[in-house]
C-alpha positions in Angstrom: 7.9 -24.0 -76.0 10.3 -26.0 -73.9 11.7 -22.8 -73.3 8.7 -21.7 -71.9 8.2 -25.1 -69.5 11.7 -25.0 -68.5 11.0 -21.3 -66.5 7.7 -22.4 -65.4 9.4 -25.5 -63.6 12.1 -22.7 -62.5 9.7 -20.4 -61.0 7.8 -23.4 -59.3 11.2 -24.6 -58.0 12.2 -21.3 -56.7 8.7 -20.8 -54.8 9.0 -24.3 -53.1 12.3 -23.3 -52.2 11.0 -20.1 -50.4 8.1 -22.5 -48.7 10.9 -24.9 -47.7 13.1 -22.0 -46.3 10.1 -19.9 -44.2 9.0 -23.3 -43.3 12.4 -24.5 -41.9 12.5 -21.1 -40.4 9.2 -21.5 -38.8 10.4 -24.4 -37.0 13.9 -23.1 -36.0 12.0 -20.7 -34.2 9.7 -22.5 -32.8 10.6 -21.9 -29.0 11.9 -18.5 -29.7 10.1 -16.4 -27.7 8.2 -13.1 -29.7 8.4 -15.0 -32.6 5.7 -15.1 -34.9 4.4 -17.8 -37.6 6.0 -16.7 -41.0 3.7 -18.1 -44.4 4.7 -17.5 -48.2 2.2 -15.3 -50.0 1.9 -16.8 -53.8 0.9 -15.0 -57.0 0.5 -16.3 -60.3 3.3 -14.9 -63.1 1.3 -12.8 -65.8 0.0 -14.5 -68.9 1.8 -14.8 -72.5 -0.8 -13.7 -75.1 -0.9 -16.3 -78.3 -3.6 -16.8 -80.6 -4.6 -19.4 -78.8 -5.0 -17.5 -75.5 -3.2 -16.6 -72.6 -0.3 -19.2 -71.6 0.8 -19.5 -68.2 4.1 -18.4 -67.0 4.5 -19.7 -63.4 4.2 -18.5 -60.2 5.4 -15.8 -58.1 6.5 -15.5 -54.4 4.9 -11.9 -53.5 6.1 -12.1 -49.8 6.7 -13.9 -46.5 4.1 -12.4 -44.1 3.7 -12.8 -40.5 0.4 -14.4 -39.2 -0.3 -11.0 -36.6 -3.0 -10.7 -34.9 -3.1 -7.1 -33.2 -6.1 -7.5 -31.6 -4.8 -10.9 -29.6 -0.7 -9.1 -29.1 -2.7 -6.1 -27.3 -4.9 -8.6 -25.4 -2.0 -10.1 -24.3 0.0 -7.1 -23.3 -3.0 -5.7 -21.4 -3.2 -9.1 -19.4 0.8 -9.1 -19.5 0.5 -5.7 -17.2 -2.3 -6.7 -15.1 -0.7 -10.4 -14.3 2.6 -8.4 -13.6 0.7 -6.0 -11.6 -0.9 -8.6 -9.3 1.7 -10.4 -9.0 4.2 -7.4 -7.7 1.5 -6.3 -5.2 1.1 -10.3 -3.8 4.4 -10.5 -3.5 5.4 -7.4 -1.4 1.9 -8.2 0.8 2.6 -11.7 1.4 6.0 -10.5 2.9 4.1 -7.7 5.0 1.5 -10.4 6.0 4.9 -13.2 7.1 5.9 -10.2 8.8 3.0 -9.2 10.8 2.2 -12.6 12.2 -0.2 -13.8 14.1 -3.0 -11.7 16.0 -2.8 -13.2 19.3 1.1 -13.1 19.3 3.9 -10.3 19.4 3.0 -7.2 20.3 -0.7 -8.3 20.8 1.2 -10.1 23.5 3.5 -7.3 24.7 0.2 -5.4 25.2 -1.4 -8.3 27.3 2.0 -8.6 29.5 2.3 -5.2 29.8 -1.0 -4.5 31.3 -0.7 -7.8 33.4 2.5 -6.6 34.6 0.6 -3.4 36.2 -2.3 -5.6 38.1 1.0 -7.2 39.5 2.7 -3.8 40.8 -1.2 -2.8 42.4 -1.1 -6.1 44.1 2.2 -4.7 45.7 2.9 -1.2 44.9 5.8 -1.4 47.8 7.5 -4.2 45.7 10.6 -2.7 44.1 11.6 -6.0 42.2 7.9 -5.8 40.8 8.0 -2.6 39.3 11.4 -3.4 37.6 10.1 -6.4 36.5 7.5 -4.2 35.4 9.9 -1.6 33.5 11.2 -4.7 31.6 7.6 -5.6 30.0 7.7 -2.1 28.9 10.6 -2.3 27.2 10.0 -5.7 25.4 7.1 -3.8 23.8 8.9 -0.8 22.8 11.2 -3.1 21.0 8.2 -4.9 19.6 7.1 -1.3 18.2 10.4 -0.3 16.8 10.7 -4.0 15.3 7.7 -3.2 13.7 8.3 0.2 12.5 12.0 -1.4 11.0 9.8 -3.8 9.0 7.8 -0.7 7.7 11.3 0.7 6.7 12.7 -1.9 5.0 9.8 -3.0 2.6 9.3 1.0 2.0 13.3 0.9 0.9 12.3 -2.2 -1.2 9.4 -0.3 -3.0 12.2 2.7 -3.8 14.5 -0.1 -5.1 12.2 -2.5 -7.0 11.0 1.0 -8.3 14.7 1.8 -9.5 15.1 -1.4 -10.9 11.9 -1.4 -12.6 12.7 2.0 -14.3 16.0 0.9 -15.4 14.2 -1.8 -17.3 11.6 0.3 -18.9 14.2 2.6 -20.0 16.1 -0.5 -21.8 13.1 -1.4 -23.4 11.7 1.7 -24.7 14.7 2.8 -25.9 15.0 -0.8 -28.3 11.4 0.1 -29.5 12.7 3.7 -30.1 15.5 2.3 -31.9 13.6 -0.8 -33.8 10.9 2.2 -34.8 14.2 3.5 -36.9 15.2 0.4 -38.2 12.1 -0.9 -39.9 11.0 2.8 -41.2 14.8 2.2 -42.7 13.6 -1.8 -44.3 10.7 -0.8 -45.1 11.4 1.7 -47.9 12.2 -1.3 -50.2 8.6 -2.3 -50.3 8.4 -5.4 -47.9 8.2 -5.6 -44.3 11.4 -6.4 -42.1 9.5 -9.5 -39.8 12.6 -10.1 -37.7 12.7 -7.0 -36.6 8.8 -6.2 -36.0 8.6 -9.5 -34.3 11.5 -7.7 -31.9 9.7 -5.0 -31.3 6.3 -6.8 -30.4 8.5 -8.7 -27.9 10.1 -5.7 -26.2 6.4 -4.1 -25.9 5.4 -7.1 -24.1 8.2 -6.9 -22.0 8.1 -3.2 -21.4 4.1 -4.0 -20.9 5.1 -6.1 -18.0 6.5 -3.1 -16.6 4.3 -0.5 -16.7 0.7 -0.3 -17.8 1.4 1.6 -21.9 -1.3 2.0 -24.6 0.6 1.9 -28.0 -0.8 3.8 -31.1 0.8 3.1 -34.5 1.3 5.4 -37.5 3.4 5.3 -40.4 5.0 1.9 -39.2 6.1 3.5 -35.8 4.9 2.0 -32.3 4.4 5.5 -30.7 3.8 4.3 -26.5 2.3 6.3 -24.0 2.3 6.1 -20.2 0.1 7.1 -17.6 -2.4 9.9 -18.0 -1.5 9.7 -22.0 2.6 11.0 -21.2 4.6 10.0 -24.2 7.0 8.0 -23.8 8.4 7.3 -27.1 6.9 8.7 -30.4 8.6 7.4 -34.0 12.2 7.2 -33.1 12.7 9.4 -30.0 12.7 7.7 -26.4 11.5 10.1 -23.4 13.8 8.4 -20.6 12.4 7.7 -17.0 14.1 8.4 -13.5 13.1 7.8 -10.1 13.3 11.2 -8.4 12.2 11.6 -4.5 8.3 12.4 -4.1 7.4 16.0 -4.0 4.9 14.9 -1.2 6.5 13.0 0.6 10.8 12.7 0.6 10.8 9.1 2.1 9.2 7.3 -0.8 10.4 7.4 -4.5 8.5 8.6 -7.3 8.3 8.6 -11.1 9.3 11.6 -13.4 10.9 11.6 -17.1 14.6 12.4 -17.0 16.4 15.3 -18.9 16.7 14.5 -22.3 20.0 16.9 -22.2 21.4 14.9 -19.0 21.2 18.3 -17.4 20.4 18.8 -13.6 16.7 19.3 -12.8 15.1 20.9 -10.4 12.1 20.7 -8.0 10.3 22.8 -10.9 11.0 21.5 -13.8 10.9 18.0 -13.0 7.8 16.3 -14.8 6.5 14.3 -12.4 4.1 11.4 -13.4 1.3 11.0 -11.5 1.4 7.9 -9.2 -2.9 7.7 -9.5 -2.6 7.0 -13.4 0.7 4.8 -13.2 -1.5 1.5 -13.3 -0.4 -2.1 -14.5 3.2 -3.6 -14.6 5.3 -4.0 -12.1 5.3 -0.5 -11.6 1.5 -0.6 -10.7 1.6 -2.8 -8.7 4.8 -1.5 -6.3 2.7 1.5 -5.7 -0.6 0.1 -5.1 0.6 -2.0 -2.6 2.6 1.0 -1.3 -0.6 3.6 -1.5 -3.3 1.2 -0.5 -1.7 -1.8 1.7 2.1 -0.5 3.4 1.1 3.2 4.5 -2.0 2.4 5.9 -1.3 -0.4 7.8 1.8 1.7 9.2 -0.4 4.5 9.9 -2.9 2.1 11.5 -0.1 0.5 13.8 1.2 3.4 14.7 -1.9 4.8 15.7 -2.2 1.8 18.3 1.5 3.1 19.5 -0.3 6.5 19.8 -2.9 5.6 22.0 -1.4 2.9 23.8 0.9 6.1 25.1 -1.5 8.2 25.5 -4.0 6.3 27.5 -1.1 5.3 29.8 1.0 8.3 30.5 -2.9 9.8 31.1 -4.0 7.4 33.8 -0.2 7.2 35.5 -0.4 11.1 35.9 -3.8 10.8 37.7 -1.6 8.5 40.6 1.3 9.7 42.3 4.5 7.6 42.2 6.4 5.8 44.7 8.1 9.3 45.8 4.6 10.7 46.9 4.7 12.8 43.3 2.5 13.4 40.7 2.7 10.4 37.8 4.7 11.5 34.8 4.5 10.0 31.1 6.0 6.6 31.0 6.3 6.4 27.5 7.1 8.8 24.5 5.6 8.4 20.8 6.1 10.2 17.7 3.7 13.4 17.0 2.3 14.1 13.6 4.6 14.5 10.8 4.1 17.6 8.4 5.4 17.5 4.9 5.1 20.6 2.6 5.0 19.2 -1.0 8.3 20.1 -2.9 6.2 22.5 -5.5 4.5 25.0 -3.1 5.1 28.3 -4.1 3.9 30.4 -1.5 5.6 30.5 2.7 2.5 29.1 4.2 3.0 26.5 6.8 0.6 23.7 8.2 0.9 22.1 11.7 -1.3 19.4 13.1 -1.7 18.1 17.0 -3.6 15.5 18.5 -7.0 16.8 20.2 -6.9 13.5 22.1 -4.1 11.0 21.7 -5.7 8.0 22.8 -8.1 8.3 20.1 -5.7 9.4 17.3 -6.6 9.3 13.2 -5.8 6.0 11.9 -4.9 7.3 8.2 -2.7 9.9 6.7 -4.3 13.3 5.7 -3.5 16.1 2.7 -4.4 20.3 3.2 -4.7 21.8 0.0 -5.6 25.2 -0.7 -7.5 26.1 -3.9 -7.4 29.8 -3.6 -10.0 30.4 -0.9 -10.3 27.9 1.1 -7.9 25.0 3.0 -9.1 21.6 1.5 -8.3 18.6 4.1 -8.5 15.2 3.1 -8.3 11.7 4.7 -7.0 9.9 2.0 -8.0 6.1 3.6 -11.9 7.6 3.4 -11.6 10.3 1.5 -13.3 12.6 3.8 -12.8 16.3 3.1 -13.2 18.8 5.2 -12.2 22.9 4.9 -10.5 25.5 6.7 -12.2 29.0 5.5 -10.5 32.2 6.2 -10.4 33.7 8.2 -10.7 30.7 10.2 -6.6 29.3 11.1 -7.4 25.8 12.1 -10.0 23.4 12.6 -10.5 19.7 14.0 -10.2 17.0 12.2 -11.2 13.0 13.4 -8.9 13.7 16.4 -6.9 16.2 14.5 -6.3 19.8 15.2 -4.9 21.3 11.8 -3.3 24.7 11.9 -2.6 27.3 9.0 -0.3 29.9 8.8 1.6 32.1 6.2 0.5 33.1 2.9 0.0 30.4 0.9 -0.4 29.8 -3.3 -3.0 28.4 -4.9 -2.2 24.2 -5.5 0.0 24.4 -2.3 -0.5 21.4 -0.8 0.7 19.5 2.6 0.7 15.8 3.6 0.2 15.0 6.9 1.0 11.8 8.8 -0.1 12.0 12.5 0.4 8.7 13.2 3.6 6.4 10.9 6.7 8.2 13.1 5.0 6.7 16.3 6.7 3.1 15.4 10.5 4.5 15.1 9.7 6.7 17.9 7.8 4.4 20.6 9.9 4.1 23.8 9.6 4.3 27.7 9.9 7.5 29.2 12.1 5.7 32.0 13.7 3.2 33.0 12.9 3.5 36.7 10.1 1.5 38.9 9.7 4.4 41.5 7.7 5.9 38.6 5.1 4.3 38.2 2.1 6.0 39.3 0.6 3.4 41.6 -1.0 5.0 44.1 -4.6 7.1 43.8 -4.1 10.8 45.4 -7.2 10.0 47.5 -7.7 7.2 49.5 -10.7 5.6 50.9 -11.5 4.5 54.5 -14.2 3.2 57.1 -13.9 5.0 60.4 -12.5 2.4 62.9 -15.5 3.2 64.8 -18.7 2.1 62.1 -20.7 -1.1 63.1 -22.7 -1.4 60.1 -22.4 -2.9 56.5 -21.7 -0.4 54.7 -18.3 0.1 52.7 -16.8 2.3 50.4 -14.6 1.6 47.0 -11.3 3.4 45.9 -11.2 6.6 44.7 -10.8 7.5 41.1 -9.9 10.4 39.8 -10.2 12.3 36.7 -8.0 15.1 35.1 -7.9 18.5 36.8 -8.8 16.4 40.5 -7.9 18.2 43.6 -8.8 17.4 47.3 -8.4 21.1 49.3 -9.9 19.0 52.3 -10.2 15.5 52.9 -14.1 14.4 53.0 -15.8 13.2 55.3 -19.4 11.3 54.8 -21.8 10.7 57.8 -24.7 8.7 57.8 -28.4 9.4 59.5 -29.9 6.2 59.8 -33.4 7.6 61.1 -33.5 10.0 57.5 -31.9 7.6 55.4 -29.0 9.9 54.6 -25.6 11.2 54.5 -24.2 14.5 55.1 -21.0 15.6 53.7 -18.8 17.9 55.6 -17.9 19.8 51.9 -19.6 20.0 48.9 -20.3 16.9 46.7 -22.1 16.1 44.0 -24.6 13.0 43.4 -25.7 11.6 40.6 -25.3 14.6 38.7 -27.1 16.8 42.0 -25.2 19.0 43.6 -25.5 19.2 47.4 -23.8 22.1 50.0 -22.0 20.7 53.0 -24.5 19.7 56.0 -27.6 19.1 53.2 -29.3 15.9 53.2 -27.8 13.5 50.8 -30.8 10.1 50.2 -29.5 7.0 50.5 -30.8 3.8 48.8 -29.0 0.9 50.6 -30.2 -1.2 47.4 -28.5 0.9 45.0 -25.5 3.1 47.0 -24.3 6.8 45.6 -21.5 7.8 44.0 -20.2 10.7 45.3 -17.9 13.5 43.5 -16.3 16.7 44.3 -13.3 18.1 42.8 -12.6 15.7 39.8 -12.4 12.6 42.9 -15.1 9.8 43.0 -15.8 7.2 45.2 -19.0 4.7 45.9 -20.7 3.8 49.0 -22.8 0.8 49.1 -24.4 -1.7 51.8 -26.2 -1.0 54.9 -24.3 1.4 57.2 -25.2 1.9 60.4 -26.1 5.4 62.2 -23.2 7.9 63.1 -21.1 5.6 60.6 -18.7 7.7 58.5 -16.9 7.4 55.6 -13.5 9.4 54.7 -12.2 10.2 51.2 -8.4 11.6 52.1 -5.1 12.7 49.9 -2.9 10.2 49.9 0.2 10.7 51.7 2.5 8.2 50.0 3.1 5.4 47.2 3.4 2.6 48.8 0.0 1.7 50.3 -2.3 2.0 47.6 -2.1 0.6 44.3 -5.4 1.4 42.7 -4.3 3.8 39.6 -2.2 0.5 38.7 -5.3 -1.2 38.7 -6.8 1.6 37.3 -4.1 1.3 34.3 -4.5 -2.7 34.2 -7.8 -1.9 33.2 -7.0 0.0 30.3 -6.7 -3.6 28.5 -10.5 -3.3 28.1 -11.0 0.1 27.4 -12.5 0.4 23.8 -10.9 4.0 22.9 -10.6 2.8 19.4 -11.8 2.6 16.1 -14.4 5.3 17.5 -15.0 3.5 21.0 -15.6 -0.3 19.2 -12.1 -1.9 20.1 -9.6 -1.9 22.5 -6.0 -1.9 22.1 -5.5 -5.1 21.7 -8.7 -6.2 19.1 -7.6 -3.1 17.2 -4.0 -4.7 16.8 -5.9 -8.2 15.9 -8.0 -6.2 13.2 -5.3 -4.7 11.7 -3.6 -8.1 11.7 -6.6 -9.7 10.4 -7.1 -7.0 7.5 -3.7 -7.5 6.5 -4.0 -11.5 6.4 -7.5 -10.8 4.3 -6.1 -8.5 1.6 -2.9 -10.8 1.2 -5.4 -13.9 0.6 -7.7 -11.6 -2.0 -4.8 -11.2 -3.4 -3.4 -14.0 -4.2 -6.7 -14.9 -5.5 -6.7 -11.9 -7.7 -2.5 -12.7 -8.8 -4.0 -16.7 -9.7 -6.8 -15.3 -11.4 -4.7 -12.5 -13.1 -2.2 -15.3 -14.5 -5.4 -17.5 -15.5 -6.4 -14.8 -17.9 -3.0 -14.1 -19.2 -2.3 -18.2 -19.7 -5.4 -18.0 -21.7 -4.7 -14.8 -23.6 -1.2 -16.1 -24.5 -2.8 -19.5 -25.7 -5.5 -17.9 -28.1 -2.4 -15.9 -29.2 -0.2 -18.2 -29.9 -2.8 -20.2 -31.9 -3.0 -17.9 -34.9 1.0 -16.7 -34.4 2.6 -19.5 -32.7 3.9 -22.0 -35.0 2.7 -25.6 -35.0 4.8 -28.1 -35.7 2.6 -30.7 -36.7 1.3 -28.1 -39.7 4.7 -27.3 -40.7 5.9 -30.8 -40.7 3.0 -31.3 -43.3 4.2 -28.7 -45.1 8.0 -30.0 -45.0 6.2 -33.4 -47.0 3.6 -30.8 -49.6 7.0 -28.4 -50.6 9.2 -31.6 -50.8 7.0 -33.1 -53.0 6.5 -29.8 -54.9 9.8 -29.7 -55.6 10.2 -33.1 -56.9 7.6 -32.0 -59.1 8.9 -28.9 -60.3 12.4 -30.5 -60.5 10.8 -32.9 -62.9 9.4 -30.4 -65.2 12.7 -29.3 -65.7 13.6 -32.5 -66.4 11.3 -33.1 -68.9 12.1 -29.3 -70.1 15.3 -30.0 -70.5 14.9 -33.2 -72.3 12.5 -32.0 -74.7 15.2 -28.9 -75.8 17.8 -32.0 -76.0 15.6 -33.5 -79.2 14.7 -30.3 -80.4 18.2 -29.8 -81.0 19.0 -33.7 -82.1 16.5 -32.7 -84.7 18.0 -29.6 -86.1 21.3 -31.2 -86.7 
């Protein structure tokens, strides 16, 4: 019988001792991070049969289990990615946004001066030091613009390098969880469940998790993780490894692919590519969504400004003539669209793409795809498609004129950018003042000889003008009219040279011929005559100046809402309102994954105040049990006394 205590007290003592070690364990760990709450499982010994019924024989410790919760460790991995997510994007937009600056400043500014600059060379269009002065503003801007584009350049190289680093990481974790897979398929063959090393591999999925968005699936003990549209990316004990390879659409920007498991060279071909659409959460995510959705739009939205800033220009200076008496010539030069044919077309086809009007350019980046019969175009900002059916070879596009040529594969695709080079590219066409295109080819003027109150403005001019012979207007005061010694146009009315043109001294007429307006107004007095001649020099006039000046308040775009320079505050503006949704989204983000963490860590996280109760129950435990031993022991002691 004392026997029979004496291994009950034993077994009692050995399963306090396990309590007090898991326990001691549990608080060891306590700030270890991955770790999760260890408790002793208890059985009770089987029974001895006696006549008098079953006797006890102790307890048992069955095992030391971990207190997991998959439900809360995939919560917490999902929020993991999407708090990582936000948080990569916020970071890379709030440097864009610090970079950009404020609307009213930079090259908002440059604009403003620049256009200021010109009212000051058509105030005097003789003024040498003035149109230097001028050439400078230009300049400043240009550097603005290339500034700009630099910005664009570097945070594009810090994508490809966060990207790098990012993949580095993934590849260190997936490969432990490949390796930990082994391990514990290995410790678990002995019946009971390795928890250091399952709590290591928990860890490393949340920290792969805050890389890249995964979706784990487990079966026979293995973690098997996926990426992207379901890609494995390590199933049981083999790791598929990661590389960043140069995008097959576009050879500026990095992309994602899975590297040679052999180390062998790939090629364009057989490179697996992931696709960036389905690479969501993690750092990963969140590098290309900002990339995709924030940094090549806005680029392609700046450099649109560049584009029609340099367009509208170069087309009013080449409706003046310069200080040489010439024809105006572009003052500034801007990038034209950029064709890229993606890495895995298979057929020779080839896709080229022009501006149908540059000073109203596309403000997004476009992709031709063609599905067999037909070219598919799409603006990937709206994603507005449009088609080019054969036999048709091109078609117009929002500003764009898209050529085909070649044969082409089905899935041969192109990307288009018609607007990002403009940045880099952005510069004056010269450096010298005698350029500028002051001057209007036709003058104006009042024959010395008129008495009455009439007067006439300066002429403007449109593309394709030409004056064959200066024109001369004459006014009839007894038929209210003018006749015209050429043919003119009025108001859309076409009169021959000697015809009757009406006059309302209340309203004036605008008279045209040849692509050259001007407008008479006031009361003129009979025989009075009015003169519309080509301009014989640079020097006198400087009305195409003003004309250019005035471009500040043209609203060419956004489809004829905004001007150069509200455009440039919009695209400011939308910068500074994504960055502050943003942020809002990255607070909120972490919010969730505080509070995901928390109701974690309150089933698996260990409390100390619990096991510091438990310290006291298994210490007194194994008093107890120590003391049935005792008492085991003493009771064998007179058992024997007995005997002898």
């Amino acid at each position: 019988m004392s026997n029979n205590i004496f291994s009950i007290g034993l077994s009692g003592l050995n399963a306090d001792q396990w309590g007090l070690t898991t326990t001691g364990n549990n608080i060891s760990n306590a700030a270890t991070p991955g770790y999760t709450l260890e408790k002793v499982s208890y059985t009770e010994s089987s029974g001895q049969y006696t006549a008098s019924g079953y006797l006890g024989n102790g307890v048992q410790t069955a095992a030391v289990t971990r207190q997991y919760s998959q439900y809360l460790t995939t919560h917490v991995n999902n929020t993991t990615s999407s708090s990582s997510a936000a948080t990569a994007k916020y970071t890379m937009m709030a440097q864009l946004n610090n970079l950009v600056g404020d609307p009213t400043k930079g090259i908002s500014t440059g604009i403003s001066n620049y256009f200021s600059g010109l009212q000051t060379v058509a105030n005097n269009a003789s003024s040498t030091s003035a149109r230097q002065s001028f050439v400078s503003s230009a300049q400043t801007l240009a550097d603005q613009f290339n500034a700009a584009g630099q910005q664009y350049d570097q945070l594009s190289q810090s994508v490809n390098t966060q990207l790098s680093s990012a993949v580095t990481q993934i590849n260190t974790y997936s490969q432990q969880i490949a390796d930990l897979n082994k391990q514990i398929s290995t410790a678990t063959a002995g019946g009971q469940l390795p928890n250091q090393l399952m709590d290591q591999r928990d860890q490393a999925v949340t920290n792969l998790s805050s890389m890249i968005g995964v979706s784990v699936v487990q079966q026979n003990g293995n973690y098997n993780v996926f990426v992207g549209n379901g890609q494995p990316l390590i199933v049981g004990g083999t790791q598929y490894g990661l590389q960043t390879v140069n995008s097959p659409s576009d050879p500026s920007e990095l992309t994602i692919a899975f590297a040679s498991k052999d180390s062998s060279t790939q090629t364009t071909a057989n490179t697996q590519y992931l696709d960036n659409t389905a690479l969501s959460g993690g750092t990963v995510g969140g590098l290309i969504d900002f990339r995709t959705n924030t940094l090549d739009p806005a680029q392609a939205k700046l450099g649109a400004i560049a584009t029609s800033f340099a367009a509208q220009v170069n087309d009013q200076n080449a409706l003046g003539i310069d200080l040489n008496g010439k024809a105006g010539g572009d003052l500034f030069t801007a990038g034209s669209p950029s064709v890229y044919a993606n890495a895995h077309n298979k057929g020779t086809g080839t896709v080229s793409a022009s501006f149908t009007d540059a000073s109203q350019p596309p403000t997004s980046d476009w992709t031709v795809s063609y599905d067999g019969s037909s070219y598919n175009v799409t603006d990937t900002s709206s994603k507005a498609i449009g088609s080019i059916t054969p036999p048709a070879t091109n078609g117009t596009f929002s500003g764009l004129k898209i050529s085909v040529s070649g044969t082409m594969q089905k899935g041969d695709s192109f990307t288009i950018q018609p607007t990002r080079s403009s940045l880099d590219n952005f510069a004056p066409a010269t450096t010298n003042g005698a350029a500028i295109a002051a001057a209007s080819p036709a003058v104006t003027s009042s024959a010395t000889a008129n008495t009455g109150f009439g007067s006439i403005t300066s002429a403007t001019v449109a593309s394709g003008y030409s004056l064959p012979t200066d024109i001369a207007l004459t006014y009839n005061a007894s038929a209210g009219s003018f006749t015209s010694n050429v043919d003119v146009s009025v108001g859309g009315t076409s009169y021959t040279a000697g015809t009757t043109i009406p006059y309302n001294s209340s309203k004036g007429i605008t008279v045209s011929s040849n692509g050259i307006s001007a407008t008479i107004t006031g009361k003129p007095a009979n025989s009075d005559v009015f003169n519309i001649s080509a301009n014989k020099d640079g020097t006198s006039d400087g009305s195409n100046a003003t004309a250019m000046s005035n471009l500040v308040s043209s609203k060419l775009m956004s489809g004829g809402t905004d001007t150069l320079t509200s455009a440039y505050a919009n695209y400011v503006n939308d910068i500074g309102n994504q960055t502050n949704q943003m942020k809002s989204t990255s607070t909120s983000q972490t919010a969730l994954l505080n509070q995901a963490t928390s109701a974690q860590q309150s089933v698996q996280g260990v409390n100390l105040n619990e096991e510091a109760a438990n310290l006291m129950q298994y210490q007194q435990l194994y008093q107890a049990n120590s003391k049935v031993i005792q008492i085991a022991s003493s009771l064998f002691q007179t058992i024997l006394g007995a005997l002898n």
